[in-house]
C-alpha positions as CSV (number, residue, x, y, z in Angstrom):
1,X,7.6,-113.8,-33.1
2,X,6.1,-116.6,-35.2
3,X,4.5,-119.6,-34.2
4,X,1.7,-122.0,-34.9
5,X,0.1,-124.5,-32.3
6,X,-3.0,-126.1,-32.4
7,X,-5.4,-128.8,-29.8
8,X,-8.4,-130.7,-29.8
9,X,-10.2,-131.3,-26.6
10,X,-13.2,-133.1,-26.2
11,X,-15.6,-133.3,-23.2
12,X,-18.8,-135.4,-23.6
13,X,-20.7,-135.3,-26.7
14,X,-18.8,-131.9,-27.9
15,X,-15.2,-131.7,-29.9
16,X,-13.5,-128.4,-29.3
17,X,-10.7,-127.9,-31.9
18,X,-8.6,-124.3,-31.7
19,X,-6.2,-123.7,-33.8
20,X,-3.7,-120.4,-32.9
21,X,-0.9,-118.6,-34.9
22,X,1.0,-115.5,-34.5
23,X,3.1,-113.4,-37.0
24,X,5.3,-110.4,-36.1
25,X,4.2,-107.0,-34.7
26,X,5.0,-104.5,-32.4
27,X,2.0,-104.7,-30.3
28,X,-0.7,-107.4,-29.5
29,X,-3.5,-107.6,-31.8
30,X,-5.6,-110.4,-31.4
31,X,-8.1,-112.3,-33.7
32,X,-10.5,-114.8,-33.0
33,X,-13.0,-116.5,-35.3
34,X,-15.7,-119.1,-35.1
35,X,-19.6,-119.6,-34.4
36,X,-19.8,-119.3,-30.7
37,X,-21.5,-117.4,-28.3
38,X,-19.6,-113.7,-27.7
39,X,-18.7,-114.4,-23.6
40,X,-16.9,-117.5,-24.9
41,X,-15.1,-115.4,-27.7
42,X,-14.1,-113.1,-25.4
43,X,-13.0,-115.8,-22.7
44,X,-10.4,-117.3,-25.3
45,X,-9.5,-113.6,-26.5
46,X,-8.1,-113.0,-22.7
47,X,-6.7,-116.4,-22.2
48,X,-4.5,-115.4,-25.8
49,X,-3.8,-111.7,-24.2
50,X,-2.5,-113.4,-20.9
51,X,-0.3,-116.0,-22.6
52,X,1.1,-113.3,-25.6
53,X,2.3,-109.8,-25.3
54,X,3.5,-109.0,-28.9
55,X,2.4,-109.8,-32.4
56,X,-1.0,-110.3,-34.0
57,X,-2.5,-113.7,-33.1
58,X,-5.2,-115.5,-35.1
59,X,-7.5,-117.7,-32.8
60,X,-9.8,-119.9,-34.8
61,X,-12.0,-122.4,-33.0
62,X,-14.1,-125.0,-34.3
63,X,-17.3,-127.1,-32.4
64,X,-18.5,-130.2,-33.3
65,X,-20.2,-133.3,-32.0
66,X,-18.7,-136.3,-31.2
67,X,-21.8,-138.5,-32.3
68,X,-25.2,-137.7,-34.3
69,X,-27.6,-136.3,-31.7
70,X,-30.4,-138.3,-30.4
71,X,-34.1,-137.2,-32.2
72,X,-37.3,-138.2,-30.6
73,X,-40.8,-138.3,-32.1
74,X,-43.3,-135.2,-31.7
75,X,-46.2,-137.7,-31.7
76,X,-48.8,-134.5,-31.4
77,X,-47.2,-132.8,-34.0
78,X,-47.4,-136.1,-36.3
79,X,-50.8,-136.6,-35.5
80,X,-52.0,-132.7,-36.2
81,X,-50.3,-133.7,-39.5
82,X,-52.1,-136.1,-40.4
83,X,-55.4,-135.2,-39.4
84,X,-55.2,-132.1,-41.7
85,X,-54.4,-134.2,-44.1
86,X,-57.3,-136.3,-44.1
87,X,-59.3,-133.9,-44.9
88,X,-58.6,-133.8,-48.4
89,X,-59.8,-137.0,-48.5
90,X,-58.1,-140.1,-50.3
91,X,-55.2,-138.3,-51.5
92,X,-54.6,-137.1,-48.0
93,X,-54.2,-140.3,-46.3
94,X,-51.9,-141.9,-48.8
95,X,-49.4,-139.3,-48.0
96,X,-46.3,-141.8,-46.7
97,X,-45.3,-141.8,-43.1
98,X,-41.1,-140.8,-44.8
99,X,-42.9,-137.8,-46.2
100,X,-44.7,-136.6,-42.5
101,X,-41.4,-137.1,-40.8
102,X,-39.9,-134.2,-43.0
103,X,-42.3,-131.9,-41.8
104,X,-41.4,-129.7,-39.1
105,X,-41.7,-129.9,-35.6
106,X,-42.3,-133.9,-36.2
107,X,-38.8,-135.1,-35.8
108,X,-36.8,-133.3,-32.9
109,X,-33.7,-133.4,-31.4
110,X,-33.0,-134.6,-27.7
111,X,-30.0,-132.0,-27.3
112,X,-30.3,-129.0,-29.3
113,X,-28.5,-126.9,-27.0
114,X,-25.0,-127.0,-25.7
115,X,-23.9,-127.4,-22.4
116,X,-22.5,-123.4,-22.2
117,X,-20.6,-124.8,-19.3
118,X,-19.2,-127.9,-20.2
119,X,-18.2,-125.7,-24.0
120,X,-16.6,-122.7,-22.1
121,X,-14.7,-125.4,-20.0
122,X,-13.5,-127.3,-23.5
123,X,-12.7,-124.3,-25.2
124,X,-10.4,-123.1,-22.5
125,X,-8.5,-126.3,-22.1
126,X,-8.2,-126.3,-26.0
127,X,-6.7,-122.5,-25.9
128,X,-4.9,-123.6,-23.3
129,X,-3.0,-126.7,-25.0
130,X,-2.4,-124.5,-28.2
131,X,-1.1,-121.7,-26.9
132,X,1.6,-123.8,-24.8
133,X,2.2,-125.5,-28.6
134,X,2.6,-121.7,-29.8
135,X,5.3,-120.7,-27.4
136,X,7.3,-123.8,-27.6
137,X,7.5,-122.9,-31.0
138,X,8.1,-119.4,-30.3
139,X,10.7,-119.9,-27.6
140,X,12.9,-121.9,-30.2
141,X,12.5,-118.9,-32.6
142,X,13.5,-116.7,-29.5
143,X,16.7,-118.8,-28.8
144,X,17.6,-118.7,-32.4
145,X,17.1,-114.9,-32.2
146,X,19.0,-114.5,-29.1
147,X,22.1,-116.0,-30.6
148,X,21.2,-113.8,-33.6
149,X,21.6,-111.1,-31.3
150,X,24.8,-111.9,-29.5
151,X,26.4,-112.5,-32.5
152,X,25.9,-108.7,-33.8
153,X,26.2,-107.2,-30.5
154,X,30.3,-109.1,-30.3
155,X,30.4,-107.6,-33.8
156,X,29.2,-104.1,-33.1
157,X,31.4,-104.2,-29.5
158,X,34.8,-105.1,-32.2
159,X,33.9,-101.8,-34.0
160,X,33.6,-100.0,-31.2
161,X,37.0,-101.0,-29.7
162,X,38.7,-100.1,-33.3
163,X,36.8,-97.0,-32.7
164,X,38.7,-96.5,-29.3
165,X,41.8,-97.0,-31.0
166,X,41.5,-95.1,-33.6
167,X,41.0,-92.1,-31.1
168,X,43.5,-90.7,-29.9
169,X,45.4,-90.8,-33.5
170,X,42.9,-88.0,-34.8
171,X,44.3,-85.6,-32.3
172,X,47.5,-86.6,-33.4
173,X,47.3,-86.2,-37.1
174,X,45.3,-83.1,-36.8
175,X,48.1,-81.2,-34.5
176,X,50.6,-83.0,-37.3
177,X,48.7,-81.2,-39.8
178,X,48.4,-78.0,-38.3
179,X,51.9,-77.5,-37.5
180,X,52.9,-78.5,-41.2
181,X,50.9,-75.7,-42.5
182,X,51.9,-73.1,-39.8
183,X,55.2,-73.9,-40.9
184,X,54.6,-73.7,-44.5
185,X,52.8,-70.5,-44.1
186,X,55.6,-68.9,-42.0
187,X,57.9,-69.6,-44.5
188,X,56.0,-67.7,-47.0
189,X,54.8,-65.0,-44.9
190,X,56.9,-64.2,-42.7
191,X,54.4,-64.4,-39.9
192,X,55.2,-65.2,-35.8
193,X,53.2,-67.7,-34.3
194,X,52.9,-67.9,-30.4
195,X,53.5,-72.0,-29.5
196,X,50.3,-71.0,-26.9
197,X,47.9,-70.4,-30.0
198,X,48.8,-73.6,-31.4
199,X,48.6,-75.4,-28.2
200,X,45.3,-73.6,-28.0
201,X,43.8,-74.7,-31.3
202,X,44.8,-78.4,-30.9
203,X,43.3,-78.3,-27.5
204,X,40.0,-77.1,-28.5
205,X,40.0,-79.2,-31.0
206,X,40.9,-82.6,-29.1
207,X,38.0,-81.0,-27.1
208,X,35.8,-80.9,-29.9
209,X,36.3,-84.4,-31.1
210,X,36.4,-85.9,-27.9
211,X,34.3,-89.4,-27.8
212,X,35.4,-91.1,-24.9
213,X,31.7,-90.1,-23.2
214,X,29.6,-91.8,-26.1
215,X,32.1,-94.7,-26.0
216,X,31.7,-95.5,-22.4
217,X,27.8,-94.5,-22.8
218,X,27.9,-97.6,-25.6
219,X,29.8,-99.7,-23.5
220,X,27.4,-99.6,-20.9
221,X,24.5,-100.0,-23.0
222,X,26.0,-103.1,-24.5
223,X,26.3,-104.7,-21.6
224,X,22.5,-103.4,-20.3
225,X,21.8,-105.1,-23.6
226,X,23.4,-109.0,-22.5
227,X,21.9,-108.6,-19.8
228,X,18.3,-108.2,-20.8
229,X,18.8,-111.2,-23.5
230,X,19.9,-113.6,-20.9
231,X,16.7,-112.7,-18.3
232,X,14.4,-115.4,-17.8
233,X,11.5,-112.9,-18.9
234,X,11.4,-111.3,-22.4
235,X,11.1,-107.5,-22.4
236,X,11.2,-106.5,-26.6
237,X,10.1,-103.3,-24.9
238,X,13.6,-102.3,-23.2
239,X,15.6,-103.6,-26.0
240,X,13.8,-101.1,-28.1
241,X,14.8,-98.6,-25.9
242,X,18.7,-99.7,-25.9
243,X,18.5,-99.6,-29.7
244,X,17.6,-95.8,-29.7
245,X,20.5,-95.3,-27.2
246,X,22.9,-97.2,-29.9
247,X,21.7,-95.3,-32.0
248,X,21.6,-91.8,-30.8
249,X,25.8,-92.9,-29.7
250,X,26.4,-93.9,-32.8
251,X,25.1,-90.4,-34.9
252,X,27.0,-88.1,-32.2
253,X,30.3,-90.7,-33.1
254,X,30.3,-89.8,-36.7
255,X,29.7,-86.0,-35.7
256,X,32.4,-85.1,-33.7
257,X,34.9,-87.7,-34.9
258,X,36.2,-85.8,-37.5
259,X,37.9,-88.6,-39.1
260,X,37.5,-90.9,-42.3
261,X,38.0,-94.2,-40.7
262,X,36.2,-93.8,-37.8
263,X,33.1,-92.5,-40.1
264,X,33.7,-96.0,-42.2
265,X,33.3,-97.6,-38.4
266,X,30.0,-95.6,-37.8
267,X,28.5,-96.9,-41.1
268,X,29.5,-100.2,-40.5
269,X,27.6,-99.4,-36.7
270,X,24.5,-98.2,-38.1
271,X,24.3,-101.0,-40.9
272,X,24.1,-103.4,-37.6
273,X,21.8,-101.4,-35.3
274,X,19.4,-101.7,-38.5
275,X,19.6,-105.7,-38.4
276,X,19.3,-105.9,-34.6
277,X,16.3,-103.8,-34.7
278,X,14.5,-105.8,-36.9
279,X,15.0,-108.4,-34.9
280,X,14.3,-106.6,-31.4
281,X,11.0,-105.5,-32.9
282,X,9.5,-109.0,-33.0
283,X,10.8,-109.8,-29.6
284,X,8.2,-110.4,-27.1
């Protein structure tokens, strides 16, 4: 899912700002960018894999000072300086003191280095506050989505029951039809038909077009499906897996039905298994 969350954290004379967004994908790919050392990078990378399971995430984290940092003299340095210098004579010693302090080594600063401690502990705080911005975001995507869901799943379950209907009429109209023509083509021919032969055909051929099995199979996997949505934990993972199942119901349906509404039904099916997977594929 999508999302975008962001903090700023400071702790002493350092400003840790992170910055974190995620798009879809069907795995976790994660991103981080900035100038710090390569433990710290990995430290926020784990803090992002704990806190996401799906999509690719873009860290980005930025250092700063609070305040300029305090420079102290190198009075040695200075004083090397300018006793090079004085031995090119005149010229030499009216070099301006603005001048030596641009020199290197002459001017340093009192605090370099950053505390590694005190910026690990900042940047995770920092991760920490943006990712919790991220999945509020992402948890109002995911109840938006969840409705989303519902929504086609009461559709797909109204086809379904048509489909149930519908049933039991293809046997019917197919033992309609094949008496009509056994009657037409005794009346041309002449032929005997035993009634146990007809019986016979329209049985295997109820048996043949039989879906009660797939319907309760759907049934079942619907309500698998409810249930998942309305966990307290996401799993994109299993709802995946139900989708196949829909699926897979769906194609052995229009195979054995045998009849031109229920095939309309099993288009309309498949047209809304394709818009709930796109949506069950960014689910975390």
């Amino acid at each position: 899912m999508t999302g975008h969350g962001q903090a700023r954290v400071e702790c002493g004379q350092l400003c840790v700002q992170a910055e974190i967004r995620s798009v879809n994908n069907k795995h976790l790919k994660v991103l981080v960018s900035g100038e710090l050392p390569a433990e710290i990078q990995s430290q926020a990378e784990q803090l992002v894999r704990d806190g996401v399971s799906r999509g690719t995430v873009y860290l980005r984290l930025q250092v700063e000072r609070k305040r300029e940092s305090a420079f102290r003299l190198n009075l040695a340095a200075l004083q090397s300086y300018r006793d090079q210098l004085a031995t090119l004579g005149p010229e030499g010693e009216d070099v301006p003191i603005s001048s030596l302090l641009l020199l290197p080594g002459v001017a340093e600063s009192g605090d370099n280095e950053l505390d590694s401690e005190a910026l690990s502990a900042a940047v995770v705080e920092s991760v920490g506050e943006a990712l919790a911005s991220l999945n509020s975001m992402r948890i109002s995507e995911g109840d938006a989505m969840a409705r989303n869901l519902a929504d086609n799943l009461q559709q797909f379950e109204e086809v379904t029951r048509n489909i149930q209907d519908q049933a039991p009429r293809v046997v019917e109209l197919f033992s309609s039809r094949l008496t009509d023509r056994l009657n037409q083509l005794l009346e041309k021919h002449d032929i005997q038909v035993s009634p146990a032969d007809v019986i016979r055909e329209i049985g295997i051929f109820a048996e043949r077009t039989d879906i009660h099995e797939e319907l309760v199979r759907l049934d079942s996997h619907l309500q698998q499906f409810r249930q998942t949505l309305q966990a307290q934990t996401s799993e994109g993972r299993k709802l995946d897996f139900l989708v196949q199942e829909l699926l897979r119901e769906t194609n052995t349906i229009g195979s054995k039905a045998n009849d031109a509404a229920i095939s309309a039904c099993v288009v309309e099916m498949k047209s809304m298994i394709e818009r709930i997977r796109e949506m069950v594929q960014n689910v975390e």
